[in-house]
N, C-alpha and C positions, 0 to 999 in steps of 0.2 A: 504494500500500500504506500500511495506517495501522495505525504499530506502539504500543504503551503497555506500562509496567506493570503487570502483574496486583494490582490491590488488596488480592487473601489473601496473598500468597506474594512479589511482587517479580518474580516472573519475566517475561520478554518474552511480548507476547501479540501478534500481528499479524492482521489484516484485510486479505487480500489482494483481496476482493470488495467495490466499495460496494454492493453491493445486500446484504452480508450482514448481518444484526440481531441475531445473537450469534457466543461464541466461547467453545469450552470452552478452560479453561488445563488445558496434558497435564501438568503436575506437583500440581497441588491440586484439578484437576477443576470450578474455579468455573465458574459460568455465566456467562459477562460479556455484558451488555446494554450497546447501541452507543447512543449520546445523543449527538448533535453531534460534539465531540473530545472526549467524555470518555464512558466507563466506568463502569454499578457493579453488585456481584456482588447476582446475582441468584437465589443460590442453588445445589449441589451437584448436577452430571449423574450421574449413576450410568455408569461404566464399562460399554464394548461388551465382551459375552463375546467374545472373540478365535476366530473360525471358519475354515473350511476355507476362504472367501472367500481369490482372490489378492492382493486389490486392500487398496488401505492410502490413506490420506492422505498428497498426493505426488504418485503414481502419473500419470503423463502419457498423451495419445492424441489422436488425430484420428476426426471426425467428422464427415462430409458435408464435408470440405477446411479444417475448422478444428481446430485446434488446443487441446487444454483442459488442465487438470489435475484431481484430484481434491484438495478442501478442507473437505472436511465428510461425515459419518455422521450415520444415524440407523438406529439397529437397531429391530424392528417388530416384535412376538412377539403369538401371535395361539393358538388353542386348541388349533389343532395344530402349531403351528411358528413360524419366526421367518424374517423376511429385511432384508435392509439396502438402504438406498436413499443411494444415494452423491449428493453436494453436488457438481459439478463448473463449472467457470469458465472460460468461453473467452477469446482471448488479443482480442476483440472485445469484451471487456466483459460478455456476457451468459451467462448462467449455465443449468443445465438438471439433471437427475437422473438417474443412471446406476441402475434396479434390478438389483437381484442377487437372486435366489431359487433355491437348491438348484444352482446352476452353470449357470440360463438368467438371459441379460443383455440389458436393452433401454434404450435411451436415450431418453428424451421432453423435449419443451420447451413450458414455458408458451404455452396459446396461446388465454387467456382464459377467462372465466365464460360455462359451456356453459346457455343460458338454454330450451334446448329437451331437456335430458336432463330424463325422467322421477325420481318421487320413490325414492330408496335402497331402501326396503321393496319395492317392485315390480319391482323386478330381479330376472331368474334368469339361470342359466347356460344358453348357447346365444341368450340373446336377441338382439337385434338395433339397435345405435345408427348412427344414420346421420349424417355429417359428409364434407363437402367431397368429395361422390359415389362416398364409399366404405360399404359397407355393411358393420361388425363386427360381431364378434361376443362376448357376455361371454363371459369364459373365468376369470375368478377376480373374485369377491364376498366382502372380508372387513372386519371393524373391529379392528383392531390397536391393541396401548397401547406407548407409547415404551418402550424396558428400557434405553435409553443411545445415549450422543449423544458425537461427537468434533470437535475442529475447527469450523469457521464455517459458520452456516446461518442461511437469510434468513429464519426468524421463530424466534419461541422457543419451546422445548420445554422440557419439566421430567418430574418426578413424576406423573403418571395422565394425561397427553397423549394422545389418543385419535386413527389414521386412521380413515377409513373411505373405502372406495375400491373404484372395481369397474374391472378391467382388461380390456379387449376387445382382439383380436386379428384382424387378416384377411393372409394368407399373412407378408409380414415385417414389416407395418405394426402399428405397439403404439396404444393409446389409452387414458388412462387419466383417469378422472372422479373428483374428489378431494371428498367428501362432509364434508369433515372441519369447514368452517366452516359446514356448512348448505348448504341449496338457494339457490339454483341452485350446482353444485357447480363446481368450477374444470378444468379440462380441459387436459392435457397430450397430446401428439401427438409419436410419431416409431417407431422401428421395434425389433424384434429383431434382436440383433448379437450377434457372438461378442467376447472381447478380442482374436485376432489382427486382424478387423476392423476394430479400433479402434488398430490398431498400437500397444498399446499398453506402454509404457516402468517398467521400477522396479516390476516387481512382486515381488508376495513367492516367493521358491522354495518347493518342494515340503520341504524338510527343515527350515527356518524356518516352514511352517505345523503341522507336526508336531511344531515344540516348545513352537509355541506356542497352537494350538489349543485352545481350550475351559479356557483356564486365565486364572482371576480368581485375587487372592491369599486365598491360607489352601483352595484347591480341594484335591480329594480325586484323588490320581494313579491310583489302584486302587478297584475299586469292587466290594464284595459287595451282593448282594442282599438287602436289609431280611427279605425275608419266609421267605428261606429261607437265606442263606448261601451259596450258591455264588457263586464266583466270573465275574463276566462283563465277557466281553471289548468293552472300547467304544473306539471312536474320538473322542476328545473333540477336540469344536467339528465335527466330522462330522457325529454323527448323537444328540443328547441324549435321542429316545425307543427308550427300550430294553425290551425283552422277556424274561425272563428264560427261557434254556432248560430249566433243571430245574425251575421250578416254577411257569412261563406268568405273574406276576406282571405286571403293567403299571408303568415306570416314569420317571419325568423325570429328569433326570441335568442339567439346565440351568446350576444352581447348582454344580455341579462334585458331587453327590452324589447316589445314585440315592434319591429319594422314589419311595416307592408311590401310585401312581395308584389304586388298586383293590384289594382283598383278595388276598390269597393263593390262587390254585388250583393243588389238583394234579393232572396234567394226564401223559402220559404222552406221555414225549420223541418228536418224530416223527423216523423214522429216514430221511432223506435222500440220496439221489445224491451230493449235494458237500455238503459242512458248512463251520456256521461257522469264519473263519480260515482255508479253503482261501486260497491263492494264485495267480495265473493270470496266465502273457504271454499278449498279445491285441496284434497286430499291434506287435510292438517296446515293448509300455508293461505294467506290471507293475501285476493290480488284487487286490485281496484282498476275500473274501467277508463281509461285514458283517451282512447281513440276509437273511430267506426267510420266506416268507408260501406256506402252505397255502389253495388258493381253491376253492370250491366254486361252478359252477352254478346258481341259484336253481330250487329246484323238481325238479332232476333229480340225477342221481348221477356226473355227469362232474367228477373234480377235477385238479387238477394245481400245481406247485409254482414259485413265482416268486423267486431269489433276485436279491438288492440287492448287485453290485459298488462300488468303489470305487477313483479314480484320483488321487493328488493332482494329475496333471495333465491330466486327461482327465475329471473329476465321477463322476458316476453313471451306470451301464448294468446295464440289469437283460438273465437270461439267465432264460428259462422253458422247463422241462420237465414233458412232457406223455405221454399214451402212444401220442401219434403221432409224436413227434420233440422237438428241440431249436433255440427261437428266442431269437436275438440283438434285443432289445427297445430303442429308441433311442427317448427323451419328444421329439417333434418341437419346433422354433426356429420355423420356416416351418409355417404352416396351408396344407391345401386354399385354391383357387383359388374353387371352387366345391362345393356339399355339395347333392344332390339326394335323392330317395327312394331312387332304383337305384343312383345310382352316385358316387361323389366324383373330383373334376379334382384333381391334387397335382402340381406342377413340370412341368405339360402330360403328367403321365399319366394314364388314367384306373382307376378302381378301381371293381370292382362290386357294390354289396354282396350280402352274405352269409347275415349271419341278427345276430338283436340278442337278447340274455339279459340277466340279472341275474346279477351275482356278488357271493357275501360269502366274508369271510376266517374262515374257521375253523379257523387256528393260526397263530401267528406266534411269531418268536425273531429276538433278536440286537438289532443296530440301526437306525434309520430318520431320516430324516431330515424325517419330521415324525409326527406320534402317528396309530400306527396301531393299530386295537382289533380282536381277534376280536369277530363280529358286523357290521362294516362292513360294507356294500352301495354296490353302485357300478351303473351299465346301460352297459353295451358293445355297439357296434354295428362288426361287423369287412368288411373290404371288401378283395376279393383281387384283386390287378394282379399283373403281372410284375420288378416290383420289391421285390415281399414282401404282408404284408397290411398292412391302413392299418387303426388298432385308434382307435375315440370312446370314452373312458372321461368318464363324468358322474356326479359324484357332487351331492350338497346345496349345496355353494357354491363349486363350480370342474367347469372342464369342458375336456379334455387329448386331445390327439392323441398319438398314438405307432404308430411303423412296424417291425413283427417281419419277419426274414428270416431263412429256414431254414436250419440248421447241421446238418449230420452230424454223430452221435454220437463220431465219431472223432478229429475235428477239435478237439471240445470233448475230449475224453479227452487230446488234445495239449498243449491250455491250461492245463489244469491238472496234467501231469506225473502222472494214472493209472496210467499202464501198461497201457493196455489194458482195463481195467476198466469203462468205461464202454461202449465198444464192443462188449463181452460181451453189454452186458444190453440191448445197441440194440433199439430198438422193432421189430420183422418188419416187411419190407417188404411192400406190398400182396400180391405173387405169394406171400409167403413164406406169408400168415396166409389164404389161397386153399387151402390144401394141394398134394398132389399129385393131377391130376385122377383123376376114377373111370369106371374101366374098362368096367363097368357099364353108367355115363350116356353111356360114346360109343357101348358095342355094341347098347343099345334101340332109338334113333333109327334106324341103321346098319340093321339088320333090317328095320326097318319100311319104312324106306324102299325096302330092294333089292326087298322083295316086294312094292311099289307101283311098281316099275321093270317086275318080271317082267310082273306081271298085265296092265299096259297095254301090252305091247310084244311078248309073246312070240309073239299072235296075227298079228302083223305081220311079223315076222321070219321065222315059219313059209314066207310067202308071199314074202318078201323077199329071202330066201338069205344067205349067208356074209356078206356084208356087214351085214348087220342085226344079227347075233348082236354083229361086234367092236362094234359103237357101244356093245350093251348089254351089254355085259365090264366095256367103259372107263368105263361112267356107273357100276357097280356097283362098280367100283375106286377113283373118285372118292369112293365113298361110305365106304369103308372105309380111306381115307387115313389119316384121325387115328387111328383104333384100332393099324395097322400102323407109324404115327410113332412112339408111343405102348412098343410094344413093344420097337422100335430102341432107345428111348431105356434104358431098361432092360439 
């Protein structure tokens, strides 16, 4: 470890990484640039907006049997959102990047300049890189500018620092190509993890990220809406783009205050099943409702309603209601194994697909946890197994798995403490939206038939005696079963 004085301030600054080439000081913010055994400031980082993120500088864990700690940030804010990529140091000497994006975490390690990956601009989502006989696949294409930086990191960043980076994915394995100094882009390797995974040690509790969530100094603790006034409810360092319920307004809250994105419209409140600010236990853990997005079909008239949970220890889970039921929506960690025309392999099951549309958002409220707009369009391809359905969402520069499993309205009606209200307005079950059958449509056939019995039989019968007639009772009794069911039931 190599500690000094900070040259602005005096204060202790240490390097706990020699691979690291800077180090913000947490009391004055300098950038300190490493030179042999001496230091000098290289200019002012700009403060990380403090987010629902658990993890902090500190924060210890094991990975693949080694041991690390976390010693460096860099927050990434990009056009529709923002995520951090953590600085981590193993107790081996070598160092690697913990990403954090929206509550999915993957660990990757330097593993050189990828001299056979294609140029940035010709990447799309779903495509396909091939490295050490595994075949990924893109899954997010973005170019991000620094917004703040903490703690020690092996190169410098400053003011209008620029990534650009596309990350692929195949089942838990991550990849990611780092565009950022140019072609041939640098290539990091390793997989998707959870932090229990990573056993990891000194994170921040759930009532510590609540106080301090999305709060720079001089931020705004309450927030009305520029364009109309009302008051809206936001989770700050949650979820910074917000929607205004009374007057559909688009807005960023990033800054600790809501700026308009977009003019004012007025827009006529959509009146929803659960609202925002519902509350909801869901297996022993307590989420509260944040956001809801109205989605329409492309091209047809099926819509239904997607709303955006929230756990400070559990992230995000969306719940969608439809007018055929109610599904519990998980963004999947693990990819398919394998992705065909017919059918997708997921954790050795298989899933067959279904049918593929287009969908766009035609209304949103509340808040999200990256900028979402009426008029989006996304293409979904859904695929139905026994362990729920397996849902491909692709939009312009990411491309997302997610697995819905079906919930009785009643169930959900329990979660959120209804009363019963939800199970009222439950969707009719297939028999139920069948009617009651028609009396009618069983006694025509019933007719037809017995007098298609008589005419071929009765000439036989005639000759055939007592015995012929009962066969033709019981065949004509057969026939009139359901009519006479029918009537019982009654």
């Amino acid at each position: 470890m190599f500690k000094l004085a900070c040259p602005s301030c005096g204060a202790e600054v240490a390097f706990r990484s020699a691979t690291s080439a800077i180090a913000v000081c947490e009391y004055c913010r300098s950038t300190l640039l490493r030179d042999a055994d001496a230091v000098r400031d290289v200019g002012k980082m700009s403060a990380v907006l403090e987010d629902y993120s658990p993890l902090r500088v500190g924060v210890s864990g094991v990975y693949s049997g080694r041991a690390f700690a976390v010693i460096g940030r860099i927050q990434l804010r990009y056009d529709a959102g923002f995520w951090n990529e953590w600085y981590i140091y193993f107790d081996d000497g070598s160092a690697g990047w913990l990403s954090d994006a929206s509550g999915q975490y993957a660990v990757t390690l330097d593993a050189g300049l990828a001299d056979d990956a294609p140029p940035f601009k010709q990447l799309v989502p779903g495509g396909q890189y091939h490295h050490d006989g595994v075949a990924y696949i893109a899954a997010d294409l973005r170019t991000a500018r620094c917004s703040g930086g903490e703690g020690e990191l092996p190169f410098q960043v400053g003011a209008g620092w620029e990534a650009t980076v596309a990350d692929y994915r195949q089942t838990h394995r991550f990849l990611t190509l780092d565009y950022s100094d140019g072609s041939p882009p640098r290539r990091y390797v390793g997989k998707a993890v959870t932090l229990a995974d990573l056993k990891c040690q000194l994170l921040r509790e759930p009532d510590e990220i609540t106080r301090s969530a999305g709060h720079l100094k001089g931020a705004a603790e309450a927030l009305a809406c520029p364009a109309c006034g009302a008051s809206i409810s936001w989770s700050p360092g949650v979820a910074e783009q917000l929607h205004c319920p009374a007057c559909g307004t688009r807005l960023d809250a990033s800054g600790g205050a809501a700026v308009a994105l977009d003019g004012a419209r007025r827009e006529a409140r959509l009146v929803t099943t659960l609202a925002l600010g519902d509350e909801a236990r869901i297996d022993g853990i307590r989420w509260r409702l944040i956001g809801l997005l109205r989605c329409r079909e492309q091209g047809a008239s099926e819509e239904w309603t997607e709303y955006l949970l929230y756990s400070e220890r559990q992230g995000f889970l969306w719940l969608v209601e439809s007018d055929a039921a109610w599904d519990k929506v998980r963004v999947l960690d693990t990819w398919p194994e394998s992705v065909s025309a017919s059918a997708v392999h997921l954790d050795g099951a298989a899933y067959t697909r279904m049918q593929a549309y287009g969908a766009e958002v035609v209304y949103a409220a509340g808040a999200f946890n990256w900028q979402v707009k009426v008029g989006d369009k996304v293409s979904i391809t859904d695929y139905r197994g026994a362990r729920g359905t397996l849902t491909s969402e692709q939009g312009k520069s990411e491309l997302g798995w997610s697995l819905a499993q079906r919930v009785p309205a009643s169930t959900v009606d329990g979660w959120f403490g209804k009363g019963g209200k939800l199970a009222a307005v439950a969707p009719a079950s297939p028999a139920e939206l069948e009617g009651p059958p028609d009396r009618a449509a069983l006694r025509r056939p019933a007719w037809v038939f017995t007098a298609l019995v008589l005419v071929s039989n009765v000439p036989i019968a005639v000759v055939g005696g007592l015995y012929s007639w009962v066969l033709i009772l019981l065949a004509i009794g057969v026939l009139w079963l359901p009519v006479l069911t029918d009537w019982m039931d009654d």
